[in-house]
N, C-alpha and C positions, 0 to 999 in steps of 0.2 A: 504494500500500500504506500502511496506517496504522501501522506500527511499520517503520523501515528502518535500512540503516547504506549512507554513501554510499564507494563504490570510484571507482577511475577511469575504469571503465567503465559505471558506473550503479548506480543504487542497488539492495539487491538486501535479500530478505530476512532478519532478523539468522540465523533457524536457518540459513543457509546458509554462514556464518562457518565452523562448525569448528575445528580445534585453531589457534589466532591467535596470532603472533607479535608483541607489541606496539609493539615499536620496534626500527628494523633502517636497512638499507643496502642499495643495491643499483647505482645509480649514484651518484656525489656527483662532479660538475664545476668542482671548484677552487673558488672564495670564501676568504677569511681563514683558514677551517681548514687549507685544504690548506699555509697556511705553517707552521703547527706545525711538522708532518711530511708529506712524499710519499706516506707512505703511503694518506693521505687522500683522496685521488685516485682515482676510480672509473669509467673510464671505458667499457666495454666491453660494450656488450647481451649478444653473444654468448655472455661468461664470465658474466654478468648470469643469462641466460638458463638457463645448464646448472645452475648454484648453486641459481635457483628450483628447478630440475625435481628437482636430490638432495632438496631439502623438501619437494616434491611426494611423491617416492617414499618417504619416510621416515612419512607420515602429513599432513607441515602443509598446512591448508588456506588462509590467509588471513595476510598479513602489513602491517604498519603501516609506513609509509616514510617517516622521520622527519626527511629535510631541508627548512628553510623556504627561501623564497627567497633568493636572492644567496648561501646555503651551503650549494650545493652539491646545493640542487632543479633536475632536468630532468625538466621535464613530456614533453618529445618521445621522451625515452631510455622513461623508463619507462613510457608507453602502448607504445612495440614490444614492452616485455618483458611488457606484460599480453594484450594481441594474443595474442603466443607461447604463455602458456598461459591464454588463454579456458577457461573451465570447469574450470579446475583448480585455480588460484588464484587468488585476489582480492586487489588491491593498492589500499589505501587512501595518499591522500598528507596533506601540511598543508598551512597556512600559518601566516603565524604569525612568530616570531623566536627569536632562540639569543641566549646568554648577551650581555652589554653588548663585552667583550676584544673582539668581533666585528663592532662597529662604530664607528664615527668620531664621538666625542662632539659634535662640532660640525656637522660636516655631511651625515651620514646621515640617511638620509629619517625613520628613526626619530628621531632628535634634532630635526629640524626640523620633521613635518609634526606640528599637534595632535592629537591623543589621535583628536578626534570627527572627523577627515579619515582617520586611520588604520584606524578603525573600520569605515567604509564600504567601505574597500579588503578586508578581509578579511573581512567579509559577503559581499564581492562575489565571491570566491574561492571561497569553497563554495556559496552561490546560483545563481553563473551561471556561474561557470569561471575555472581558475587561467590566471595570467597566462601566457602562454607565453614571455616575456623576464625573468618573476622581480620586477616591480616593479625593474628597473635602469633604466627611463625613458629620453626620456621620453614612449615609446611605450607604450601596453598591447594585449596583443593576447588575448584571452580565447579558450582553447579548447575541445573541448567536454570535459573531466577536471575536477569539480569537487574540491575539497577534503575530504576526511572525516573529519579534525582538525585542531586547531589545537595549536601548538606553544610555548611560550616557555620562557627559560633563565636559571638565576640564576649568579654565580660564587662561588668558594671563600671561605666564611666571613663574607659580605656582600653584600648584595643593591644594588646601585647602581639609583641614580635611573631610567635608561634602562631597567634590566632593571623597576623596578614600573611604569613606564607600558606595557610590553610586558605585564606581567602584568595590568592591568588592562584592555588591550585582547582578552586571550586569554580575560579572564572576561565583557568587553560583547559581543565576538563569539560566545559560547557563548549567552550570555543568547536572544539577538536569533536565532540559528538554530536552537540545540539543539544544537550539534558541538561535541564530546565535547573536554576538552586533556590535551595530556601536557605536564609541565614537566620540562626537563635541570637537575640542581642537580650543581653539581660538586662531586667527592668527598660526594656525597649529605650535604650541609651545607645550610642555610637551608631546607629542606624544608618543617617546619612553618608559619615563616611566609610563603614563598610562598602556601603553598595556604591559610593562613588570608586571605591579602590577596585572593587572589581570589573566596572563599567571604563576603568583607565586603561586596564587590561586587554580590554577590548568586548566584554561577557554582553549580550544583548540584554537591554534594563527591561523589554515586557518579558523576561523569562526568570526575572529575578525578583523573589519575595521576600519580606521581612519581617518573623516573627516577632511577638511579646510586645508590641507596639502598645495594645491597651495596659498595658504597667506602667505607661507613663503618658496619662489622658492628656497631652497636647496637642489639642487639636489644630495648632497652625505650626505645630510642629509634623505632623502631618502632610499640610498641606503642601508646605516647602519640600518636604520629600519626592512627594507626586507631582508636584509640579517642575519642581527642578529637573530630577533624574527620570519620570518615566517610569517607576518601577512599583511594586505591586504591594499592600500591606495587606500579611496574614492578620486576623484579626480572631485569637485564640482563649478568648478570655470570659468568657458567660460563665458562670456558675462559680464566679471566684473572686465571692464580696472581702477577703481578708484583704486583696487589694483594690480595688473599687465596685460599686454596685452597676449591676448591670444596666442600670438607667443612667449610668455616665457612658458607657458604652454605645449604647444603642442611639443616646442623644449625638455623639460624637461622629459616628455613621450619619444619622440624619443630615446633620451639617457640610461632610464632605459629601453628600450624594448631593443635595441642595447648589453644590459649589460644580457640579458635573464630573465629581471625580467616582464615579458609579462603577467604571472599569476597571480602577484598578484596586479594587477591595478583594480581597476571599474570605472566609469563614473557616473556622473550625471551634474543636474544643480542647484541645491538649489533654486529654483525660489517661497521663501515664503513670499517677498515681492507684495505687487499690481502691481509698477512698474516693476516688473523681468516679468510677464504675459502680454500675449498680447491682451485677453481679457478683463484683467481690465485694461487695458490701455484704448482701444476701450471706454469703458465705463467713462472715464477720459479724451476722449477727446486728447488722446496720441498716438503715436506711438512706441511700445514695441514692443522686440524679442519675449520675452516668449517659451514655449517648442520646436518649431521647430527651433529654435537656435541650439541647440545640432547636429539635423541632416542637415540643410541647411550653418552653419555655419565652425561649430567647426568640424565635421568628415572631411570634406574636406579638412580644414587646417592640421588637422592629416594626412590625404593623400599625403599632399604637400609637406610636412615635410619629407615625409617619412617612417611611418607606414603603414604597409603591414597589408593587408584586412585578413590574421588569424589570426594578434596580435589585430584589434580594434575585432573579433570575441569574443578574449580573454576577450576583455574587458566589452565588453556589453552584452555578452551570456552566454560566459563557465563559466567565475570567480563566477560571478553572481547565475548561474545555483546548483556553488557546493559549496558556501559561505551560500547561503540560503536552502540549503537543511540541515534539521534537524541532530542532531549528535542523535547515540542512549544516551538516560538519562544515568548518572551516579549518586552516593553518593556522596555528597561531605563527603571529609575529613580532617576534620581541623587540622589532625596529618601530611596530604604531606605538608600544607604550606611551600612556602619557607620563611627563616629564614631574609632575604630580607625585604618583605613584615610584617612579626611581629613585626617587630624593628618600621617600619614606626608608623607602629598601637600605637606598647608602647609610640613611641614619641610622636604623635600626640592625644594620648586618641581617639581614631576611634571605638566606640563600635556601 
């Protein structure tokens, strides 16, 4: 097919998308996050499985499974829960890397292998098939679940060295495939210039998204993003009043839809916690929202607000539909850099 978006069971046509959940959880097997908190910890297809099918049933057709490797991606976990529902939802995974806190300045493969060694490695992830040991070495064993984003992460209020070579890796492997990235900014901080450092690179901005944005409800902080750069904000935050209530959220949408910025929105829920699911709540002995929070909850607030049913269209179908469809591959050229981006590199030694 000549226009595609790649899942882990094969590539499929983008109309076949449907209302798409852009960054989520469904297994996560321990790595560095899970020492934060336990909660982190996802380990169960079964409850995996039943959680898909309430999103099934609620409407969602297609979700985005946003762990890289060594945190907390299982490629074996999550082809059983795609298996389970063939035909009904489609699961795209990454590669890629999460913020720098998350790995070993010294001797993680990210700090020690160069740039253009790392590069190949995650071509080779959505090319020919993600690893199935995670890049933990120092075996690779490629199975057949290719990659159908790429992933990288910055941390609160500063972008360390580690996270812009990860972010320049996420913009040479977009180049060289076409695979669309999402970036994690925590408490939705350095947003702007991540995606401008990747965009200096040469990474195409409608193929580039930006997590955790609603952790930092500025809303003309926002709008400078969208309007400057072009690129796209995941908007991952409903059900998670510890940092603001969902009627800052939904007001905050309202305003950039009002502004014409309708295109470049997505949705999700980030539910990769136990308690974020309703399933493992159930099994906890809890009462959780879990994935039909998005649709019994938060779409209706969006409606009440004020969002007209072809801008949440926007948001859950069409964005989604042409953000994740593949760009054709290009060469990367380390002669278009912009001059931006080299200065960073010289100052920081980013090899």
């Amino acid at each position: 097919m000549s226009k595609f978006v790649r899942t882990i069971l094969g590539d499929i046509d983008p109309s076949q998308l449907g209302i798409t959940d852009c960054h989520d959880h469904l297994i996560k097997n321990g790595g560095p996050e899970s020492h934060e908190h336990p909660d982190f910890i996802l380990l169960s297809v079964d409850t995996a499985i039943k959680e898909l099918e309430s999103y099934h049933r609620l409407g969602g057709r297609s979700m985005c499974i946003m762990d890289p490797p060594n945190i907390g991606r299982d490629v074996v976990k999550t082809l059983q829960i795609a298996e389970a529902l063939r035909g009904k939802v489609n699961l795209i995974m990454c590669t890629g890397f999460h913020k720098a806190a998350f790995y070993d300045k010294y001797s993680s493969w990210l700090a020690e292998v160069p740039i253009d060694e790392i590069v190949k490695l995650t071509v080779a992830e959505v090319n020919e098939g993600m690893d199935l040991y995670n890049y933990n070495g120092p075996y690779v064993k490629r199975g057949p679940a290719k990659a159908g984003m790429i992933k990288a992460g910055t941390g609160y209020a500063a972008i360390d060295k580690l996270e812009f070579k990860a972010l320049e890796i996420a913009a040479r492997t977009s180049i060289e495939t076409g695979c669309p990235i999402l970036v994690h900014t925590q408490l939705g901080t350095m947003a702007y210039e991540a995606a401008k450092y990747m965009i200096d690179f040469g990474a195409n901005p409608r193929k580039i998204q930006l997590s955790h944005l609603n952790k930092n409800p500025d809303k003309y902080y926002y709008e400078k993003i969208i309007s400057e750069l072009g690129v796209t904000i995941c908007f991952d935050g409903p059900d998670r009043v510890k940092y603001y209530p969902d009627s800052t959220l939904a007001e905050n949408l309202k305003w950039l839809v009002d502004r014409g910025y309708s295109k470049n929105i997505t949705l999700a829920l980030d539910a990769g916690r136990i308690l974020y699911q309703e399933n493992y709540g159930i099994e906890k002995g809890k009462l959780t929202f879990g994935f039909p929070y998005l649709f019994e909850r938060f779409i209706p607030l969006l409606k009440k607000v004020g969002v007209k049913s072809e801008h949440l269209a926007d948001m859950l179908i069409n964005n989604p539909r042409e953000i994740l469809t593949f760009d054709e591959p290009r060469t990367f050229n380390p002669h278009l850099v912009k001059e931006s981006a080299l200065e960073i590199k010289r100052k920081l030694n980013v090899k």
